[in-house]
Backbone as a printed PyTorch tensor [residue, N CA C, xyz], in Angstrom:
tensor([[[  0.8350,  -1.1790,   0.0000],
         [  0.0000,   0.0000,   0.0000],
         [  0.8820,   1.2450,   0.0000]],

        [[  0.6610,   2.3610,  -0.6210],
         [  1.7880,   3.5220,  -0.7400],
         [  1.1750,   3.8600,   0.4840]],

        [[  2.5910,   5.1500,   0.7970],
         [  2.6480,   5.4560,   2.3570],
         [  1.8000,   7.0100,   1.9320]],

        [[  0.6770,   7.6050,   2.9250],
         [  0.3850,   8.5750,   3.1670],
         [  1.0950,   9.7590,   3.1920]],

        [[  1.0680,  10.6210,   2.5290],
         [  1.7930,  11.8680,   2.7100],
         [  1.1540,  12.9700,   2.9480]],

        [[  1.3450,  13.7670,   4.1750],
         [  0.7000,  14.8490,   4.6110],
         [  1.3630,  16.6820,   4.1240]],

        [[  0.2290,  17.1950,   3.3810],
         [  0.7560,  18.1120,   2.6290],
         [  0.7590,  19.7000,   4.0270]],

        [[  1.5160,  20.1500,   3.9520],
         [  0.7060,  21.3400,   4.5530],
         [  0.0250,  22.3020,   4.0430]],

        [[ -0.6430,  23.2830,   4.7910],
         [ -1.1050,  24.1900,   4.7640],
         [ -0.6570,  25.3420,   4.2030]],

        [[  0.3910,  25.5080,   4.7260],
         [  1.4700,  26.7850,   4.1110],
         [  1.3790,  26.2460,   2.4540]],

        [[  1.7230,  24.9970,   1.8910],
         [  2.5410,  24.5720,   0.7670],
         [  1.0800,  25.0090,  -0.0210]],

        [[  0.1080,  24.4520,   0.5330],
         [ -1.5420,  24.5740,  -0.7040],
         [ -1.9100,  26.1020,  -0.5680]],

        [[ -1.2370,  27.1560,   0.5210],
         [ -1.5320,  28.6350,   0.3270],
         [ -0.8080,  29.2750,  -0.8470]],

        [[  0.6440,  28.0810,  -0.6750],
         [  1.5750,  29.0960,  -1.7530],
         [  1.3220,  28.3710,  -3.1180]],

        [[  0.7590,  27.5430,  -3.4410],
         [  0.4600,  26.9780,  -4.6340],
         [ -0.8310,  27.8350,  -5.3400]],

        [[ -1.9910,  28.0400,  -3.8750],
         [ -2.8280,  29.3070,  -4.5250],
         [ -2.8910,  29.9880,  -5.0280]],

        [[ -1.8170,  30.8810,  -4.2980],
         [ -1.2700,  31.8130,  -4.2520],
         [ -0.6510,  32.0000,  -5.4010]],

        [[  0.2890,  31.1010,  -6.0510],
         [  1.1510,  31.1640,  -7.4490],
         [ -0.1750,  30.9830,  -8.5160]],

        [[ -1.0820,  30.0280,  -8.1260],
         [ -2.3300,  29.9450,  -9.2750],
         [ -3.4440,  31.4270,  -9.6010]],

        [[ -2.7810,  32.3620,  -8.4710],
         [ -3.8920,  32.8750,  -8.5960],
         [ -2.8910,  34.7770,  -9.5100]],

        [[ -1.7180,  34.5120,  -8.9520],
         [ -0.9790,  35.3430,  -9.9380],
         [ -0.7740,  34.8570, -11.2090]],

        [[ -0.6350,  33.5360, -11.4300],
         [ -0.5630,  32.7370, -12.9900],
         [ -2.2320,  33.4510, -13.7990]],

        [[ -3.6590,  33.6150, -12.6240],
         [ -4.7680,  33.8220, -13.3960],
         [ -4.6470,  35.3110, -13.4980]],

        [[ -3.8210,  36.0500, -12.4690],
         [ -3.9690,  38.0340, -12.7140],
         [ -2.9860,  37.8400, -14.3900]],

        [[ -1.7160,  37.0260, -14.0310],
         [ -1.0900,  37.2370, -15.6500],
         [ -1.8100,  36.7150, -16.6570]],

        [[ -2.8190,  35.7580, -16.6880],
         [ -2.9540,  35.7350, -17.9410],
         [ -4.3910,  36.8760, -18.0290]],

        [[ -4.9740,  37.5580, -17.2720],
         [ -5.5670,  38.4860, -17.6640],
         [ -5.4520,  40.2280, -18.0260]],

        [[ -4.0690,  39.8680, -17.3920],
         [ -3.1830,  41.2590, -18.0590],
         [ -2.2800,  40.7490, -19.5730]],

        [[ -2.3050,  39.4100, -19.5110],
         [ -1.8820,  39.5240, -21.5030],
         [ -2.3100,  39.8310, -22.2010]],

        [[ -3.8810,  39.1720, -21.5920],
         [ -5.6050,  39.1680, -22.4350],
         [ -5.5000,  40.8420, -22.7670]],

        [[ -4.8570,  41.6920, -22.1360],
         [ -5.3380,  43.2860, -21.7580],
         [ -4.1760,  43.4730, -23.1110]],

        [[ -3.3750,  43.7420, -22.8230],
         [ -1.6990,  43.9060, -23.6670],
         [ -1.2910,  43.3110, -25.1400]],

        [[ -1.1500,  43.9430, -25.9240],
         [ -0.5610,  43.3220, -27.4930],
         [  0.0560,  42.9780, -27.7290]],

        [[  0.6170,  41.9130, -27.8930],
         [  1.8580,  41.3290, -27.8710],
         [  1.7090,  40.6070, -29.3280]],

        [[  0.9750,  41.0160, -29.8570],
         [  1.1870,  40.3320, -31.3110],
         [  1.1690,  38.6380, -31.0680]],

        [[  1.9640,  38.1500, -31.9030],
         [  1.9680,  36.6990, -31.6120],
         [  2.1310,  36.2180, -30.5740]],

        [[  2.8690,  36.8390, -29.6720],
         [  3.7170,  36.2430, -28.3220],
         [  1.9520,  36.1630, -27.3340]],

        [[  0.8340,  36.5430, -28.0350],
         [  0.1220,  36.4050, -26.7220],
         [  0.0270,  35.3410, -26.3340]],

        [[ -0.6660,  34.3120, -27.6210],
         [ -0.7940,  32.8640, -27.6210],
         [  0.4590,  32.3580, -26.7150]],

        [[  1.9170,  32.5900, -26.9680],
         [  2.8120,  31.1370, -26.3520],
         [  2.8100,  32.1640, -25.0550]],

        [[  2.4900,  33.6360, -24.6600],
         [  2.8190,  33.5210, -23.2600],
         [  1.2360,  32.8490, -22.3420]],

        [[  0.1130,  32.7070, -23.2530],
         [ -1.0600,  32.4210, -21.9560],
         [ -0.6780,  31.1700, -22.0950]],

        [[ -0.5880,  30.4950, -23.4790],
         [ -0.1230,  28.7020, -22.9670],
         [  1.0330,  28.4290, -22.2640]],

        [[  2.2300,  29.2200, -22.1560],
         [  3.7010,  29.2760, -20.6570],
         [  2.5680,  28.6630, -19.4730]],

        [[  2.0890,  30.0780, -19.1830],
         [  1.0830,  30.3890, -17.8370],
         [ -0.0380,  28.8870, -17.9710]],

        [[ -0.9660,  28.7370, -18.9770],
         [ -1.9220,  27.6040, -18.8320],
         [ -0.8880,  26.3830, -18.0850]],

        [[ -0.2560,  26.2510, -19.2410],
         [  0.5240,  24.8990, -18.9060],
         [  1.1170,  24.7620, -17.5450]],

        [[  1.8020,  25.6740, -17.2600],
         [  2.2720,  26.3460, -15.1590],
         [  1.4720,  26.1300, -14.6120]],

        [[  0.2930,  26.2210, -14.6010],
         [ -0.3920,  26.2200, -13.8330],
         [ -1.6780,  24.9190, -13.8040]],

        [[ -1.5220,  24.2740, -15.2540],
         [ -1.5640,  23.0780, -15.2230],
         [ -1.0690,  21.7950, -14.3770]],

        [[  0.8420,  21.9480, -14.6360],
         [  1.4670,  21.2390, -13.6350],
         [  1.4490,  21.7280, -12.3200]],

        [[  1.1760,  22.1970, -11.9540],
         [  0.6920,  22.8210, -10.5000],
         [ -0.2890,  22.0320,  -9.7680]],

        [[ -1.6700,  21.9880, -10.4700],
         [ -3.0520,  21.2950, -10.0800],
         [ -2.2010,  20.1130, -10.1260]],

        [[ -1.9200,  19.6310, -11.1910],
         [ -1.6540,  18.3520, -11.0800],
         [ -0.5360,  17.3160, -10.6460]],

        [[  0.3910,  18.2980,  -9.9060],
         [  1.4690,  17.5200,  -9.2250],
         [  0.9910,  17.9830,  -7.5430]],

        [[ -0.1840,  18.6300,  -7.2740],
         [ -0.1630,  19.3040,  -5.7140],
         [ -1.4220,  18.7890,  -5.1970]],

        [[ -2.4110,  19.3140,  -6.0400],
         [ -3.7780,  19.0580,  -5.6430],
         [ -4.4020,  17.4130,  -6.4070]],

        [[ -3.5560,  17.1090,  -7.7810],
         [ -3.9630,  15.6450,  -7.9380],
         [ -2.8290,  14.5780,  -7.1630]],

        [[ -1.6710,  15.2910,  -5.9820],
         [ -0.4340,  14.6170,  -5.7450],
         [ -0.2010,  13.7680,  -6.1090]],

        [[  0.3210,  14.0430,  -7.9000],
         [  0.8870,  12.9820,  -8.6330],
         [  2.6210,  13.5970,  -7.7930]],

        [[  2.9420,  14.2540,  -7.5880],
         [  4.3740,  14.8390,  -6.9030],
         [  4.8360,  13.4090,  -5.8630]],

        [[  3.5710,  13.2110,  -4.9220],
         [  3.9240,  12.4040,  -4.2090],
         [  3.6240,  10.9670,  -3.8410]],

        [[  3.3980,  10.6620,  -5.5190],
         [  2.8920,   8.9570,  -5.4140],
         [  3.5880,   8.3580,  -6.5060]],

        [[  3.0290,   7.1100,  -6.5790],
         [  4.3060,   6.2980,  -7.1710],
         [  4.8430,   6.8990,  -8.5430]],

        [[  6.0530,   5.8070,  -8.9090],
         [  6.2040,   6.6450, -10.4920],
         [  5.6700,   6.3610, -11.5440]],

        [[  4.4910,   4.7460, -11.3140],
         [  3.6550,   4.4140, -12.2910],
         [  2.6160,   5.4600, -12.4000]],

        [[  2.2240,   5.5800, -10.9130],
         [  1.2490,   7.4660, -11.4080],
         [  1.6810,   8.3410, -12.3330]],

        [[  2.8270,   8.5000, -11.9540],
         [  3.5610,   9.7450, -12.4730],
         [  2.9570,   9.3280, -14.5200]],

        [[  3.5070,   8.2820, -14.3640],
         [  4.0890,   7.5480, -15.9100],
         [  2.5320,   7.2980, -16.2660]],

        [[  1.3810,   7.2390, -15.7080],
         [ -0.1370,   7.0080, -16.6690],
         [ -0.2600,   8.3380, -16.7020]],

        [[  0.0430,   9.6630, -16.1240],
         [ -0.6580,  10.7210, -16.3830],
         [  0.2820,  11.6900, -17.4700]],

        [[  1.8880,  11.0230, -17.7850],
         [  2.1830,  11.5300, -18.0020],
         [  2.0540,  10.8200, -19.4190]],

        [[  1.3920,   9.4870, -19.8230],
         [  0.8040,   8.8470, -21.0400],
         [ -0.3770,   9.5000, -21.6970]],

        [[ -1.3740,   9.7690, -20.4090],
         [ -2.5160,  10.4840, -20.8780],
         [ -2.0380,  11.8130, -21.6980]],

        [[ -0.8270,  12.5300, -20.9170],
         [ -0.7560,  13.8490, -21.8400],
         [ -0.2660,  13.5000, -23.1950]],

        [[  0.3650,  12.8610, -23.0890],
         [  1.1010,  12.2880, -24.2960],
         [ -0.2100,  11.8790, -25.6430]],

        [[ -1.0400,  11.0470, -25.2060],
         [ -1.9190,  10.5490, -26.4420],
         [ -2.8080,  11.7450, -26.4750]],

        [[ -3.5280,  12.8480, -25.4830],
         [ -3.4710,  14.3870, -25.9790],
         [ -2.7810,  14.8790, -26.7440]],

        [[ -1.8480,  14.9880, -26.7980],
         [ -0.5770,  15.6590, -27.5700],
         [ -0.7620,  15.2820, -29.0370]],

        [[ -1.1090,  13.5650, -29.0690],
         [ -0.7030,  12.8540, -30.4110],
         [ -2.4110,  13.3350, -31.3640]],

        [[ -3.4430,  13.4210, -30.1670],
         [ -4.8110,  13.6890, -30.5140],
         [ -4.5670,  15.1860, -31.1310]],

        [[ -3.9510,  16.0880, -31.0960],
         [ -4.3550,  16.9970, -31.0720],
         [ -3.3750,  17.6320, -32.2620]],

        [[ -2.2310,  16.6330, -32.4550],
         [ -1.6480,  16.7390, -33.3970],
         [ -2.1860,  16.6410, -34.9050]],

        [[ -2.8150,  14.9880, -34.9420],
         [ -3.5780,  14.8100, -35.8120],
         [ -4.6580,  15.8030, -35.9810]],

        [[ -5.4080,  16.2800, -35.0750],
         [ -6.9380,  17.3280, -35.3820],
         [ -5.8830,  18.6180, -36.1590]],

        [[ -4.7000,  19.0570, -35.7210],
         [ -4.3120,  20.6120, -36.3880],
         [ -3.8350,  19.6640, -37.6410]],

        [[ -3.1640,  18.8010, -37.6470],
         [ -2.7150,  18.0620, -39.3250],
         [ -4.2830,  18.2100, -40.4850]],

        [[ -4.8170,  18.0040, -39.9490],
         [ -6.5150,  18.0360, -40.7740],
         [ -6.6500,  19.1720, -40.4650]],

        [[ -6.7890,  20.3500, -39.4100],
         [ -7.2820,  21.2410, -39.7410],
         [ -6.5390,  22.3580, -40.6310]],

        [[ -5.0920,  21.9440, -40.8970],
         [ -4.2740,  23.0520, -41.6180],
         [ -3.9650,  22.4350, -42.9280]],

        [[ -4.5440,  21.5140, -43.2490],
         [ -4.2260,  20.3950, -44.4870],
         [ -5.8480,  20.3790, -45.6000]],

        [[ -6.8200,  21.0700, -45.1360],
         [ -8.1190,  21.1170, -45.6740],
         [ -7.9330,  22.1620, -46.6950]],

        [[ -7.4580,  22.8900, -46.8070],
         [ -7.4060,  23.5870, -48.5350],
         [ -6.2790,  22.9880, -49.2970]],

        [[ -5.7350,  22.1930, -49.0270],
         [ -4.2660,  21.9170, -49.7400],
         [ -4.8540,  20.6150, -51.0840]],

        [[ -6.3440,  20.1680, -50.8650],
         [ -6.2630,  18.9720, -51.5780],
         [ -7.7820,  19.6410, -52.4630]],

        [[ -7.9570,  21.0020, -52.8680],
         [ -9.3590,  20.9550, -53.4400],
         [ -8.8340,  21.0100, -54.9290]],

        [[ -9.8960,  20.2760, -55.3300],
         [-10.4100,  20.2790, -56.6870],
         [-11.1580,  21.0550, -57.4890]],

        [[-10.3000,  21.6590, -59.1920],
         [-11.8170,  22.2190, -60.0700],
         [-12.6620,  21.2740, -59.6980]],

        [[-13.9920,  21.8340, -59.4730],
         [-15.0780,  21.0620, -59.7940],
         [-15.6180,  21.5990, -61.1640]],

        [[-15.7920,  20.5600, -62.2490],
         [-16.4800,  21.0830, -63.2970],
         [-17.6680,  21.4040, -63.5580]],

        [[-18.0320,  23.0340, -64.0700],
         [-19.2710,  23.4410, -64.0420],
         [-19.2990,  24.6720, -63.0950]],

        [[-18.2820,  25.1140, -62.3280],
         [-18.7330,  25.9770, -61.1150],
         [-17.5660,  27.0200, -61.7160]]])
């Protein structure tokens, strides 16, 4: 049976605490022009604050490393899902045809 690990109090204030400046920044990017850079700085911040929830509050941080290794599979076949959906979605004008008559 894995051994219990007791988180404190202080550690889930300052994890808040970082989640909740990760949510003021990404609503001061939302505010600010940054041209392209908006997109990769709110996904920096999403993703930060992604591994956050999920190494503190799902304590994959402090359980086995087969945990670690299914959640870090799940992101992975996300990754591969989502690869394929932008391959089709940036690949749909590349194959049209005259249609004859139009």
């Amino acid at each position: 049976m894995a051994e219990q690990h007791v988180t404190s109090v202080k550690l889930y204030l300052a994890i808040f605490f970082a989640l909740m400046v990760g949510t003021a920044l990404t609503v001061g990017v939302a505010k600010v022009d940054l041209g392209a850079w908006n997109d990769i700085v709110m996904l920096a911040v999403a993703v930060t604050k992604a591994v956050l929830v999920i190494l503190f509050f799902m304590h994959v941080k402090y359980s086995t490393r087969l945990t670690a290794l299914t959640a870090a599979g799940g992101f992975l076949f996300l990754g591969i899902l989502l690869l394929y959906t932008l391959n089709d979605y940036f690949s749909r004008g590349a194959f049209l045809l005259d249609v004859p008559g139009k």
